[in-house]
N, C-alpha and C positions, 0 to 999 in steps of 0.2 A: 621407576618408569614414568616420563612427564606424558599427562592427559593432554590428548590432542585438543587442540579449541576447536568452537565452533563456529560456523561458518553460514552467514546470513547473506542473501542476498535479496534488496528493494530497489523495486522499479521504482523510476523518479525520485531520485535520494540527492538530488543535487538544491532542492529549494525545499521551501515550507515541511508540510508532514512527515514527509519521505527521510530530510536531512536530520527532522530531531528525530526519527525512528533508528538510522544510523547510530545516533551518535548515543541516543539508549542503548542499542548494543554495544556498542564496543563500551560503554561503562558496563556495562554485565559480563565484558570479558569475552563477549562473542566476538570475530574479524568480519568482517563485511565488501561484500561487494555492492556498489549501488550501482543505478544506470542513469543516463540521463537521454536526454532528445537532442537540443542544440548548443544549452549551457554548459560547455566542458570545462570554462575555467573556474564556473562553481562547482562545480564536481570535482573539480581536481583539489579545491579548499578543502570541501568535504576530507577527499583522502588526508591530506596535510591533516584537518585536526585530527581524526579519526587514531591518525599514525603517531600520532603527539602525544594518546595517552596509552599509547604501549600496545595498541592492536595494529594487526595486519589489514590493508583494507586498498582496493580495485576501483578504477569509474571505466564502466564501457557504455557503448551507446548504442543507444535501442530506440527505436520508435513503436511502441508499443503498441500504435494499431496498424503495424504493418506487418499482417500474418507473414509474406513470402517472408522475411527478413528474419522469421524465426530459428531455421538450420542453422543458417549463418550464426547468429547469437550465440544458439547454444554451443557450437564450436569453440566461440570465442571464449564462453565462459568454463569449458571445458580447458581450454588453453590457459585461462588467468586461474584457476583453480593448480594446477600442476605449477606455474610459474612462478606465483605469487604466495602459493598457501601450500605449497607440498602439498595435496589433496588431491582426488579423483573426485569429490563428492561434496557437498554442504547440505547443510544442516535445514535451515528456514526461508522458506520465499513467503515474501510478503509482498503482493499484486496492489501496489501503491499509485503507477503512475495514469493521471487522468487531466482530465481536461474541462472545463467550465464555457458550457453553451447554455444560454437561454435565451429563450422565444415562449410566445403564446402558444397555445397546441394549435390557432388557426393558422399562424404565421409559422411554423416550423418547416424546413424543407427537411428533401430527404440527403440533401448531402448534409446538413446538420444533423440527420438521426443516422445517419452512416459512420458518420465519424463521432459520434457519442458510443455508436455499437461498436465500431471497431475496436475501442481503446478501452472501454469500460466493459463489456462485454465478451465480445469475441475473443478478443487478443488478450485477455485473462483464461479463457477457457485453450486455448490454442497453446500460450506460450508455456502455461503450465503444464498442460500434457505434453509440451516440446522435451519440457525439463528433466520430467517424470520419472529418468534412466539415471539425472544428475542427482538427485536428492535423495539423502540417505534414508532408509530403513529407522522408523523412530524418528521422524524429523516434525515440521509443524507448517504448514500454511496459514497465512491468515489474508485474507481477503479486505478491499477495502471500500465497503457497504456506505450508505449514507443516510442520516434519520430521517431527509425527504421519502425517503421507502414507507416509513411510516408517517408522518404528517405531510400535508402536504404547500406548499405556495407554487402559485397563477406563474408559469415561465421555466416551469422543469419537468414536463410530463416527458421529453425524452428519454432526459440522463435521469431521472428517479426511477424511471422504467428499467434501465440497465442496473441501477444500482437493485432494485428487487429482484430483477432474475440472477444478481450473483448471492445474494440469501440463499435463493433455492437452489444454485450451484455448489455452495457449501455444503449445501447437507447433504447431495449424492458425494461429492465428492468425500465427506466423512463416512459415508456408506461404503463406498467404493474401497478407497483407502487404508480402509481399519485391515486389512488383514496384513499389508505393511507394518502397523502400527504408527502412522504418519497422521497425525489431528491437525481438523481443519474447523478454521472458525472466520466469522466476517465478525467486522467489528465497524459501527456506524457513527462516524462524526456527526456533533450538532453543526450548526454554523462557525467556522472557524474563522478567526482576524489572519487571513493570510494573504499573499498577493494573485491565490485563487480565484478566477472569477473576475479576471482586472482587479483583485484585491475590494469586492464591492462591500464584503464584512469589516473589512476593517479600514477602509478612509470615507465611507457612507455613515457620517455620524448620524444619519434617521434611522437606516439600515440596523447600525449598531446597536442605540437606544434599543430600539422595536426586538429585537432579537433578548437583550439581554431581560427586558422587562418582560416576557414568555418564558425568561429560564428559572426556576427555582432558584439555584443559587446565585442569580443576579447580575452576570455578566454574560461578554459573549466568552467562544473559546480559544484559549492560541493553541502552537502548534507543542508545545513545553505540555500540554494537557493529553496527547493522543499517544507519543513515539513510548511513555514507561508502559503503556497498556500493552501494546503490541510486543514489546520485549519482556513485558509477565506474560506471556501465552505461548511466547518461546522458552522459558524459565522451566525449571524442574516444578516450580510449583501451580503451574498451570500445565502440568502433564494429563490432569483428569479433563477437562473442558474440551467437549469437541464438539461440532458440529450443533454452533450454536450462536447465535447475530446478538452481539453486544453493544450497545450503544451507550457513547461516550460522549454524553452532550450537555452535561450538568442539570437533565432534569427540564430542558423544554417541551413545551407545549403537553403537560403531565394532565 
């Protein structure tokens, strides 16, 4: 009798965090659907590697802080689950994709704190609970928290706001949940070198310095240092960890 795979799906899997988190899964053997916003034909790479090393693996497109848009989605993902994977169901959603706004908290509008809540906020709480019917019994969420939640710089009192209320979104929702037996966890990037943010961590060599000489272990972060974490929390051997904000940042600002 061959063991059905598992079946992962990350929002914003076409660039930075999102795409090495993919591509950790399907080396763990997991298939993967990712989504993207406007980059399809990086997303469709994505699929192409993803598919290269012997997994099954989807790109559909989502705008992540467009709640109406969420029926819709889950239709579709219900569709590319049957099409693509023989499935009714997967396995792991990991609430990845987001967006990089900064301002002063005097200068901050509220269509800039709208669309920070949409997408980091709301439209994790919404699309998740869209999903809720899609994702199997025994499955894993992991949410994607940031360690401005905990220390702070002048220019993210927004988006580190939304990033703290999904900490405390994990943990009802691991409250919630547990009778499913479905674990849920946020896990908090340092500053990563990605092209997040206009890529300001990683072609800001003052940015850079400044960051990695705050981190213990001496650098900043890429994106090779966050996607095995996220695919250990989906792992058998991160079956016990729930409901619990893990930060993944080599040890700054200690």
């Amino acid at each position: 009798m061959t063991t059905k795979s598992k079946i992962a799906l990350v929002t914003g899997g076409s660039r930075g965090l999102g795409k090495d988190m993919a591509l950790n899964f399907a080396g763990n053997g997991v298939d993967v659907i990712i989504t993207y916003n406007s980059k399809k034909e990086e997303a469709l790479k994505v699929v192409a590697d993803i598919q290269k090393s012997g997994r099954k693996a989807a790109a559909l497109q989502l705008n992540a802080g467009d709640i109406g848009s969420f029926s819709k989605f889950a239709t579709d993902v219900k569709a590319s689950l049957k099409s693509t994977f023989d499935a009714e169901t997967f396995d792991f959603l990991v609430n990845n994709a987001g967006v990089g706004i900064h301002a002063p908290f005097a200068e901050t509008t509220e269509a800039q704190f709208d669309e920070l809540m949409n997408i980091h906020f709301k439209g994790v709480y919404f699309l998740t609970q869209r999903l809720l019917s899609l994702i199997g019994d025994g499955g894993r969420i992991v949410n994607i928290s940031s360690g401005l939640a905990r220390f702070s710089y002048p220019g993210y009192s927004a988006y580190a706001s939304m990033k703290g209320a999904i900490d405390t979104l994990t943990r009802y929702m691991a409250k919630e949940l547990g009778a499913r037996k479905i674990a849920v966890n946020s896990i908090a990037p340092g500053a990563i070198a990605t092209d997040f943010s206009g890529g300001l961590v990683r072609d800001n060599e003052e940015v850079n310095k400044h960051i990695a000489s705050a981190t213990a272990l001496g650098r900043t972060g890429v994106a090779a240092d966050i996607g095995a974490v996220v695919a250990f929390l989906c792992s058998e051997g991160g079956r016990w960890i729930n409901g619990q904000r893990i930060e993944v940042s080599g040890g700054i600002h200690l």
